[in-house]
C-alpha positions, 0 to 999 in steps of 0.5 A: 500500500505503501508503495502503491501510494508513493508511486502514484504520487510520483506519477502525479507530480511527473504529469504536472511537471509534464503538462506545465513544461508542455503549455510553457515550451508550446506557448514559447514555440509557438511565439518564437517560431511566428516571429521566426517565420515573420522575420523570413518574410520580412528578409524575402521581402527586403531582397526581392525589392533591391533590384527595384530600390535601386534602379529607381535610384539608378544604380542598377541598370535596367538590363541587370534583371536579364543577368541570372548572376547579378540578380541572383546575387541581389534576390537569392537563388530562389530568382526565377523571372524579372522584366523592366516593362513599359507603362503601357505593358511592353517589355524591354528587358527579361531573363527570358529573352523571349519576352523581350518585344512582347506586352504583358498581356500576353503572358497567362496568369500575370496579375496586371492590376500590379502595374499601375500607378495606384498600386505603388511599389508593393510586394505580393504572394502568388500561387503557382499551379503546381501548389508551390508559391512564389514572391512577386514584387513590382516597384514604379521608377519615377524620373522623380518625385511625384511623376509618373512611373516610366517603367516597372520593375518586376521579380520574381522568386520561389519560396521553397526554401523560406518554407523549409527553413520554416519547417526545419525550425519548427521540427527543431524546436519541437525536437529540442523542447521533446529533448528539454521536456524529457530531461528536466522532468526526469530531473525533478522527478528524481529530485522529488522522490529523494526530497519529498516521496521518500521522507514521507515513504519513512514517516509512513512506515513509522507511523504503521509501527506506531501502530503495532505498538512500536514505539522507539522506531527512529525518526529522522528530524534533521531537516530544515524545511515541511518535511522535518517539521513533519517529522518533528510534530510526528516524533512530539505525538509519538513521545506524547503516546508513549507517555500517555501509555506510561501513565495508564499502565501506572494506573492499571497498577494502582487500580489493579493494587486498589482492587486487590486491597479492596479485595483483601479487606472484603474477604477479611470481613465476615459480613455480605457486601452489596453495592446498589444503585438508588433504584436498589440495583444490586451492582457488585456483590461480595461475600467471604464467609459461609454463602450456604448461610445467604438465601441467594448464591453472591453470584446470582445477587449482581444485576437484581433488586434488593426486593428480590435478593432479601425478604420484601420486607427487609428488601424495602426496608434495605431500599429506602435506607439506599436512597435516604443515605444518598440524600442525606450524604450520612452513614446509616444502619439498619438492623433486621432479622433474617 
């Protein structure tokens, strides 16, 4: 039983340790990987831009976005299209040199509503047919501020590997929080079992000595925190038992020595010795001399009246001197003749 009982309160302090790491290191990932996914993005966004940022500022040719290298250096390697395009949608410079001299309108799934003045320079998730994503940025070059756009810059890059760094932070986190979860809670649970499970494991095997009785069963008290203080309290009501039992083991010897006094006076009186209650119960009957002389055994006097145990007469007689010594507080005799 007692083992059952410590086992289980091990469990119980383990599953909290558990569930509390859990909610905090979920909460934790949850947080740090929203930023961490956020800060991906913001870097994607940063860089998809540059091509843009800096033709407007014309430190970066136009024909640049026909340069694989130079835009790859600029973007990152998930580049994939670029076009310098005209107000009016023509092309004039592409990586895909195919596109060079066509409209944009005639290139299929490509969001026009992104070349237009009021749309500014803005940067935009696109679906792929193929369920990948890709960035797309758009950014207006103005001859200057204020004025109409004299062309729009256009790129393009994948995702693919932004997502994976994604996933491949999230799968880190959950593994490094499985990692922390399992060692700190089999930490504190061997911590527990030697600081609380199995202090209280020895007080609840004092305590069932205690029971049967044993009563110089040790009891360390030698720690400073609950747990001695248990231990102190717990040897205080065991001292207190023990003590308890001395003094009635002393008074079952002094009673035991007053009976047997009693006991010695009784059979040296020749006379029968009745206790009675006021209703004239016989409560203790005692006898030494000759009982063959009494009209009823001593032994069949205990639990009858006093009318049964003498004549009427004298039982009566018996009965109202009972009741007038327990009113009057005074010795009294009366003589009869059996």
């Amino acid at each position: 039983m007692r083992q059952h009982a410590s086992v289980s309160l091990i469990v119980k302090i383990g599953v909290v340790i558990l569930l509390v790491e859990a909610l905090v290191l979920t909460s934790l990932g949850i947080f740090y990987t929203n930023r961490f996914s956020a800060e991906i993005d913001r870097s994607l966004d940063e860089h998809i831009r540059i091509p843009g940022v800096l033709m407007n500022r014309q430190l970066l040719r136009y024909e640049s976005v026909a340069d694989k290298q130079i835009m790859t250096e600029l973007v990152g390697d998930e580049f994939i299209a670029g076009m310098v395009v005209s107000p009016d949608g023509d092309i004039y410079y592409a990586l895909d040199a195919a596109l060079v001299g066509t409209n944009i309108q005639d290139i299929p799934d490509l969001p026009l509503g992104l070349f237009s003045r009021e749309t500014g320079s803005m940067v935009m998730r696109q679906e792929l047919p193929d369920d990948r994503t890709s960035l797309v940025s758009v950014t207006p070059i103005m001859a200057f501020d204020g004025g109409d756009p004299v062309f729009y810059v256009y790129v393009q890059s994948m995702t693919v590997a932004a997502q994976q760094r994604k996933t491949a932070v999230t799968w880190l986190f959950v593994f490094g929080s499985a990692v922390v979860v399992l060692l700190t809670s089999l930490a504190l649970i061997i911590l527990t079992r030697s600081m609380v499970t199995r202090p209280l494991s020895a007080l609840a095997v004092s305590a069932e000595r205690l029971a049967q009785g044993k009563l110089d069963e040790p009891i360390d008290t030698s720690r400073n925190d609950e747990l001695g203080g248990l231990a102190r309290n717990f040897l205080n009501m065991r001292d207190a038992v023990s003590q308890t039992i001395g003094e009635l083991e002393l008074s079952n010897q002094e009673l035991n020595q007053e009976r047997m006094r009693l006991q010695a006076m009784v059979k040296a009186l020749p006379d029968l010795i009745l206790v009675v209650d006021e209703s004239g119960m016989c409560l203790e009957a005692m006898a030494s001399g000759n009982e063959a002389l009494l009209a009823t055994p001593v032994a069949m006097m205990k639990g009858n009246p006093m009318t049964s145990i003498f004549p009427k007469e004298a039982g009566e007689s018996c009965l109202a001197l009972v009741r007038s010594t327990i009113e009057t507080g005074k010795t009294m005799s009366l003589v009869f003749r059996v």
